[in-house]
Residue, then its C-alpha position, 0 to 999 in steps of 0.5 A: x915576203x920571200x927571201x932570195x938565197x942570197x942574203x946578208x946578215x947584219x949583227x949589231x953588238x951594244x949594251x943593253x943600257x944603250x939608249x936613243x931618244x929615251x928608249x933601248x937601243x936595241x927596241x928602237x933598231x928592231x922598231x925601225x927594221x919593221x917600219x922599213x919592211x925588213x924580213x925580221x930582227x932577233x935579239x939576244x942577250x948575253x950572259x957575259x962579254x966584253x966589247x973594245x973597253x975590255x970591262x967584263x959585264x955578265x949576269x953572274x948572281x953576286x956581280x950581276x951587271x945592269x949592262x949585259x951584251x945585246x947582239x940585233x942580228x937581221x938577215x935580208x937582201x942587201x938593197x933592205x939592210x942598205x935602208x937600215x945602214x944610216x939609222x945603225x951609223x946614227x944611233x950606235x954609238x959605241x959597240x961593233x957592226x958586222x956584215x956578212x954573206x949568207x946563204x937563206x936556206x927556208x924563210x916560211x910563214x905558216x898559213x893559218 
């Protein structure tokens, strides 16, 4: 696959216990990524962070939280991530979606 210059950058900020249809949240939007040939998704889990209810989750040893930030950051054109869009405004309930231009600099796969 190759990826314009041009792209978007899609981040969606949840909470790791997040939940759709009995599974991680952040499984099923990288799941659905895929199944609509998206150029990739990662996802990162957070340390320590507060969303819109300002409750402080972190992973500190002795306040260790079972809800830690998870951001699903997805980069590609923006007819793809328009694919994406309904299922996002379905299944994320609570958290923050953002969008921005970006500018792809290398989209490689070796060739084994």
């Amino acid at each position: 696959m190759k990826l314009p210059e041009d792209a978007l950058l899609l981040r969606v900020f949840i909470g790791e216990s997040d939940q759709y249809q009995g599974k991680p949240l952040y499984e099923q939007i990288v799941i659905k990524a895929r199944e609509l040939n998206l150029a990739g998704a990662t996802v990162l889990r957070g340390i320590m962070g507060f969303g819109a209810d300002s409750r402080i989750h972190t992973a500190k040893l002795l306040e260790l939280s079972v809800d830690l930030p998870m951001v699903i950051e997805i980069v590609d054109t923006e007819e793809n991530i328009n694919k994406l869009m309904p299922f996002i405004d379905e299944t994320v309930k609570e958290g923050l979606v953002t969008l921005e231009k970006m500018k792809v600099i290398k989209y490689r796969h070796s060739q084994q």
